[in-house]
C-alpha positions in Angstrom: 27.1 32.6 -38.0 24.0 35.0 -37.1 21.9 33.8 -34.4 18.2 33.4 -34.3 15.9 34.1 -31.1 12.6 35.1 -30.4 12.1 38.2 -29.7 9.0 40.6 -28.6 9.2 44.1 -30.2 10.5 46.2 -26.8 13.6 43.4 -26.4 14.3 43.5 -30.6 14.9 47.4 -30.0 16.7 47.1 -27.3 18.9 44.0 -29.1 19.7 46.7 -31.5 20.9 49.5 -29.1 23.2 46.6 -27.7 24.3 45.9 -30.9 25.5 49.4 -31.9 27.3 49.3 -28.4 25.5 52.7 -27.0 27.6 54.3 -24.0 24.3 55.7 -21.9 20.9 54.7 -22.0 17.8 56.1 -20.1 14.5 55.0 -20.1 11.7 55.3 -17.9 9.0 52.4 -18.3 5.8 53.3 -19.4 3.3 51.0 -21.3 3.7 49.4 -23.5 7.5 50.4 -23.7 8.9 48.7 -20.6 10.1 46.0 -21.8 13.0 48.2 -23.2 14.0 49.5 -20.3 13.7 46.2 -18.4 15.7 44.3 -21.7 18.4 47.1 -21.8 18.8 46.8 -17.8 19.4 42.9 -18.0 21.9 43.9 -20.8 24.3 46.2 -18.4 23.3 44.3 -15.1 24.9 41.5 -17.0 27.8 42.8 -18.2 26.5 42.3 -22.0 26.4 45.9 -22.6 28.8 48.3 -21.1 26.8 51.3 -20.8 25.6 53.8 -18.2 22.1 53.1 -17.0 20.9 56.7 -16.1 18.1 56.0 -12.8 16.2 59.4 -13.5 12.5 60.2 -12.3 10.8 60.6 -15.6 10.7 61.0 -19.4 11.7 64.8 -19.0 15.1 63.9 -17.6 15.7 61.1 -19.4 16.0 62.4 -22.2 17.8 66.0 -20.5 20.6 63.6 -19.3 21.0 61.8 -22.9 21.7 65.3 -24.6 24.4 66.1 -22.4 25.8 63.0 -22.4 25.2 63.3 -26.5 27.2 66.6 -26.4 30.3 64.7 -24.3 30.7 61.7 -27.2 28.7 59.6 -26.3 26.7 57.2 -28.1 22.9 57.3 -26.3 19.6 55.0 -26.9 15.9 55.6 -25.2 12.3 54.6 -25.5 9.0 56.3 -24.9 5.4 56.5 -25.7 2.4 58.2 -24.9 2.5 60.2 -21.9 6.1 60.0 -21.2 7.2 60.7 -24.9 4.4 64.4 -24.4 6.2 64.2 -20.6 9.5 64.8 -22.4 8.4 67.0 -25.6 10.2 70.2 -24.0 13.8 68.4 -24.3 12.4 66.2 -27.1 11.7 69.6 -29.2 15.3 70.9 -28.8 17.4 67.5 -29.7 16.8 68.2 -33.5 17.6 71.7 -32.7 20.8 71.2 -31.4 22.1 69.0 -34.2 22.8 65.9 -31.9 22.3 61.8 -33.1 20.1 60.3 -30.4 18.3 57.4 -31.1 14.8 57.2 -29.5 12.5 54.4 -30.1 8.4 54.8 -30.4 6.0 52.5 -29.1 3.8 54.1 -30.6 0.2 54.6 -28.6 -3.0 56.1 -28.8 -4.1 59.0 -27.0 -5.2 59.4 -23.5 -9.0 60.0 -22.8 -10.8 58.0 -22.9 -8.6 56.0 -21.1 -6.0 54.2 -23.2 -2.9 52.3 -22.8 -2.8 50.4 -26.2 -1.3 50.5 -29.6 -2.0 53.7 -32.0 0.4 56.0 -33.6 -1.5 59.4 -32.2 2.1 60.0 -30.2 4.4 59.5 -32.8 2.2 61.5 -35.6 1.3 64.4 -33.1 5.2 65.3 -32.4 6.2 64.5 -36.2 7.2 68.2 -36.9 9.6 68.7 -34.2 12.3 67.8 -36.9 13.5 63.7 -35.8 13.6 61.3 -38.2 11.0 58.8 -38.1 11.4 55.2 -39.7 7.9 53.1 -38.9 9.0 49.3 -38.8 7.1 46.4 -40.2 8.4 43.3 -37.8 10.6 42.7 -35.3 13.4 41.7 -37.3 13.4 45.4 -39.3 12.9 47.0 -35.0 16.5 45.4 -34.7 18.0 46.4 -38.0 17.1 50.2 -37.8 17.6 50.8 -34.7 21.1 49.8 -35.9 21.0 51.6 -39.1 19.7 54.8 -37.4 23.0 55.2 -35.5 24.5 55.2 -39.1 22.1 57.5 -40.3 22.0 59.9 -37.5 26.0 60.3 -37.0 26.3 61.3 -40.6 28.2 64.6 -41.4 25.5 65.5 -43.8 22.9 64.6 -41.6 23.4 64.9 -37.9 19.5 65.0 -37.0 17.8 62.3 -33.8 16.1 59.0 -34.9 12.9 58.0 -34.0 12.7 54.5 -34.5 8.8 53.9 -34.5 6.6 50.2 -33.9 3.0 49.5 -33.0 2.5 49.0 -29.4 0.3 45.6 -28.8 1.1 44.6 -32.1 4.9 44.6 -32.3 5.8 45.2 -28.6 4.5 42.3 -27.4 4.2 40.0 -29.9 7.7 37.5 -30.2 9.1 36.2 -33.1 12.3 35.1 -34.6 15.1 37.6 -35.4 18.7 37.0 -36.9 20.8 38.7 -34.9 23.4 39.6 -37.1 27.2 38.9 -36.0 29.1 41.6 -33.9 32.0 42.3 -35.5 29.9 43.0 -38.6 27.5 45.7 -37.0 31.4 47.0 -36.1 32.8 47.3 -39.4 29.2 48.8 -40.1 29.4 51.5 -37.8 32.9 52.1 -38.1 34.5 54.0 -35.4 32.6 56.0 -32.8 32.8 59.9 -33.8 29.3 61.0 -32.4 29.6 64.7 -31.4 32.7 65.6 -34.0 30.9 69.1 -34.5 30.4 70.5 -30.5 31.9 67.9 -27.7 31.6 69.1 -24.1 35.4 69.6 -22.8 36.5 71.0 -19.7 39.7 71.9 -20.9 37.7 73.8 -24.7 35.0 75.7 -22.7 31.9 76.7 -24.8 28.3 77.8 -24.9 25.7 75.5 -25.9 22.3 77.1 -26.5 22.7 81.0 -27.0 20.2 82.9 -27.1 19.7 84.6 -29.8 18.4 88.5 -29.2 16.1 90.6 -30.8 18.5 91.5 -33.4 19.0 91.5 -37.4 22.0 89.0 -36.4 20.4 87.0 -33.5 17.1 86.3 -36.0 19.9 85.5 -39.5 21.4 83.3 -36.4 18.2 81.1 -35.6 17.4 81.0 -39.7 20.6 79.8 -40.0 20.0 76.8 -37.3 16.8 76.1 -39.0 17.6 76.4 -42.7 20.4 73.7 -41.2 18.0 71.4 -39.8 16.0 71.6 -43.6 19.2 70.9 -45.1 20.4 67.8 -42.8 16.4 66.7 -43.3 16.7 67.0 -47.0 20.2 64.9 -46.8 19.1 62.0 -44.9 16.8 61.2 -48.3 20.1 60.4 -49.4 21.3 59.1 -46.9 19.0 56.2 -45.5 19.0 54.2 -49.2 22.6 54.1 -49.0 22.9 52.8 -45.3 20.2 50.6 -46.1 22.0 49.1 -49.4 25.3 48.8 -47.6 23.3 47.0 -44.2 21.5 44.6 -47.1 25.2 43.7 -48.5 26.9 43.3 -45.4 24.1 41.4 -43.7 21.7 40.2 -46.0 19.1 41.8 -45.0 16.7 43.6 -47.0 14.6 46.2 -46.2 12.9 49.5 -48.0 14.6 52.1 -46.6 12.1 55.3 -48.3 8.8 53.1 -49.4 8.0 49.4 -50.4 6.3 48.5 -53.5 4.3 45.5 -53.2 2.8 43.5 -56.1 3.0 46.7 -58.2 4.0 45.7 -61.6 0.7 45.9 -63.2 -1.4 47.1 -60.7 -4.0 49.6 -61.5 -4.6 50.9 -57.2 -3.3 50.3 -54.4 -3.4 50.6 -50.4 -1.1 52.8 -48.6 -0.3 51.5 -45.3 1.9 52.2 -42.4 3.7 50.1 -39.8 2.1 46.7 -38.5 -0.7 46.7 -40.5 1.3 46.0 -43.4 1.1 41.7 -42.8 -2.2 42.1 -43.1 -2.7 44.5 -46.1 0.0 42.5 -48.3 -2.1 39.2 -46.9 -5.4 41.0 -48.2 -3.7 42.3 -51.6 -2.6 38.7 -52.3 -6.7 37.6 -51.4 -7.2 40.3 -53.9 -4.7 39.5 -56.9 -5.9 35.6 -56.4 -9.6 36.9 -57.6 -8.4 39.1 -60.1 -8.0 42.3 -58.7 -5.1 44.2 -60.0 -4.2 45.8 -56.3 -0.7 47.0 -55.1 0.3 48.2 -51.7 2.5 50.7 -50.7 4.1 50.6 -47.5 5.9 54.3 -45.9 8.8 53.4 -43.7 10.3 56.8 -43.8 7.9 59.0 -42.6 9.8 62.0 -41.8 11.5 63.6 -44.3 8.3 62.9 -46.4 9.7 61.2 -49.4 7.8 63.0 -52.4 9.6 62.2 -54.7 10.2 58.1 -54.1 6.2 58.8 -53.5 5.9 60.5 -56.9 7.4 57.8 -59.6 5.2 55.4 -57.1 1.4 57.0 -57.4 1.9 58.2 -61.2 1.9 53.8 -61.6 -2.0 54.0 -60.1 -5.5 55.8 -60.4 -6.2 55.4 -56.9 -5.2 55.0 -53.6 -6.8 54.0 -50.3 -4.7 55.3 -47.2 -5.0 53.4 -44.1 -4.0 55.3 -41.0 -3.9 54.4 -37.2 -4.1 57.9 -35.8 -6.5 60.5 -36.1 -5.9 64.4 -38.1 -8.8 66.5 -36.7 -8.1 69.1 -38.7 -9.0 67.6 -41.4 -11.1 64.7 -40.1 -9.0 62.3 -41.8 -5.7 60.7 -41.0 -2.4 61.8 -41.0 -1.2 59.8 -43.6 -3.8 60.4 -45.7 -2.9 64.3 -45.4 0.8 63.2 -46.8 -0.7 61.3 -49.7 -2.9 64.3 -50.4 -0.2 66.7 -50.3 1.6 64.8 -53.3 -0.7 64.3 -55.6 -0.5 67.4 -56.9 2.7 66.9 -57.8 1.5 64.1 -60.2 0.6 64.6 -63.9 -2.9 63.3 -63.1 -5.2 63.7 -60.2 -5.9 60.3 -58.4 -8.7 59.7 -56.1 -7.5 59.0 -51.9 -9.4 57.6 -49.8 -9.3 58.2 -46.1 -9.8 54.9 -43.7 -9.1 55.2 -40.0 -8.5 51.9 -37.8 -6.7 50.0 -35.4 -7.1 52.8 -32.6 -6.5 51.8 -28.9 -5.2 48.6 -30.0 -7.6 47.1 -32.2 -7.3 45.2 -35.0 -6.7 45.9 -38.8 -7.6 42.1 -41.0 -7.1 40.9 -43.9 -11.4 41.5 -44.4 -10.8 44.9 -43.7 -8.1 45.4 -45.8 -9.9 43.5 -48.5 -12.7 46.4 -48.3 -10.0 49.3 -48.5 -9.1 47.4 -52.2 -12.5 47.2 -53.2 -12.6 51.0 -52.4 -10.0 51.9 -54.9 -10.7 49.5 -57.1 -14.3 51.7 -57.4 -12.7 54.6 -56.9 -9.8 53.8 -60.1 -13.3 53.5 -62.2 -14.9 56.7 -60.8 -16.9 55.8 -57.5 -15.0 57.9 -55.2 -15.9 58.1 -51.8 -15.5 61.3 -50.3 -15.5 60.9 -46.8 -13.5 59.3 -44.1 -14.1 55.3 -43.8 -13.5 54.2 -40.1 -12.8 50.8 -40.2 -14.0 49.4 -37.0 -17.7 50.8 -38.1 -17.5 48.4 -41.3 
């Protein structure tokens, strides 16, 4: 039978790492991450993980050492945030690049200066073009269950891109509650047999070079748009991909989460919210406030942020007249929020044109309530009957 123990955020993502048996983890603490590293270090110490713990001097290496242990076979797991995660963005930049499945966990932070070492998403939405996956989790029990699924996800033939496993710091890191841990031998037969690196494996006695450079050249430049026009490709498959790890994770275990996007309380709803991450208890708290007095409010929460799922996205907004985008990380190139950008860039693809809204919150830890959520629905509601607010809506000013 699964098991049931409270959890904080960091030890749920590490419980997952454990649970897909990883062969070498590095992780250098950093706030408010540690707990990963410290969890993962009580797994080996203990013998409940047989892994290599890799005792590096920072985020660069640590995630230097887990590519070439990536390209021997092995099955790898990290965390950062903030500084460390902009710390390692030089190796962090080439992981997608060389086609390997490391999975990487986000605690996502807000920026530095003024100083800052709280919850925000500014890390995870200022490196999301590097070409990683990202999956932004609602709870600690759906921390555990991708970070499990991503290995699935990542080491697929079609696929073979990193996973960035993402979850508020603050608000998921630290907070503890209950998680199923589902049965071993079940995330075994899930995973199936370990074939990480099946397309380039270091070997000492199959020498090879890993990296070329490609010259100034008709054939060195087809040779990089070849790599990249790859990386679109495997980008474009995981869309695929993730619903069908996710449905055979939900019949296996149980468990049910949205593996693109989440409709909640749509089926007659005339707006909605879009929300990311964390603040989703509070919006889907806020839309059920809002369906009690009438209001015919839906929410929408992303889980996969990168690859963008337009389409999934598409079917979802033609259902509305407006939207109110709630973001916890700041665009200032267009004074808005990233999310918000994403929502805009879709719309055209709809039959109608839909008023968004742009709200920004929940920087450097703060909170996101039910009352504000409740003012991001009466927003759209106005908005779905023609008062449209045009500019940005920062929450903590309401």
């Amino acid at each position: 039978m699964p098991e049931k123990i409270v959890l904080d955020g960091n030890e749920a993502a590490a419980w997952g790492a454990r649970l897909a048996k990883v062969d070498t983890v590095a992780v250098y603490p950093i706030t408010p991450q540690s707990g990963v590293a410290e969890a993962l270090s009580t797994f080996i110490a203990d013998g409940e993980l047989q892994a290599d713990l890799m005792d590096v001097e920072g985020e660069h290496s640590v995630l230097s050492v887990l590519q070439g242990a990536a390209f021997a076979g092995a099955r790898t797991f990290t965390a950062s945030c903030g500084q460390g995660l902009a710390f390692m963005f030089e190796p962090y930049f080439r992981c997608p690049n060389f086609r390997i499945p490391i999975v990487m966990g986000i605690v996502c932070r807000d920026g530095i200066t003024p100083q800052c070492v709280w919850g925000g998403q500014q890390d995870a939405m200022t490196v999301k073009e590097v070409g990683w996956i990202h999956m932004h989790c609602e709870n600690n029990q759906e921390i555990t269950d991708t970070v499990v699924m991503a290995y699935k996800i990542a080491e697929n033939h079609d696929v073979m891109l990193p996973v960035n496993v993402c979850f508020d710091g603050n608000f998921l890191s630290y907070a503890a509650e209950p998680v199923e841990i589902v049965d071993q031998d079940i995330v075994d037969r899930f995973l199936g047999e370990k074939n990480v690196n099946w397309h380039a494996a270091l070997d000492p006695e199959r020498p090879m070079g890993i990296d070329p450079l490609t010259g100034l050249t008709p054939e060195g430049g087809a040779m990089f748009s070849r790599y990249r026009r790859g990386q679109c490709k495997g980008m474009q498959n995981a869309l695929r991909v993730i619903p069908e790890v996710h449905r055979e994770w939900k019949e296996m275990t149980g468990h049910d989460f949205a593996p693109l996007i989440e409709e909640y309380r749509f089926d007659d709803a005339e707006y909605a919210i879009v929300v990311i991450g964390s603040m989703t208890g509070a919006g889907k708290d806020a839309v059920d406030v809002a369906r009690e007095k009438g209001q015919k409010v839906g929410l929408i929460k992303i889980k996969t942020f990168r690859p963008f799922p337009v389409n999934a996205l598409i079917q979802t907004l033609s259902k509305v007249k407006a939207v109110s985008v709630v973001d916890r990380s700041v665009n200032f190139g267009w004074n808005r929020g990233f999310l918000w950008q994403e929502i805009m860039a879709t719309v055209p693809f709809l039959q109608k044109k839909i008023p968004v809204t742009s709200f920004i919150g929940g920087l450097a830890g703060t909170d996101i309530t039910v009352e504000h959520m409740l003012e991001t629905i009466n927003v759209a509601e106005n908005a779905a009957q023609g008062k449209v607010v045009e500019e940005t809506i920062w929450i903590d000013q309401l």
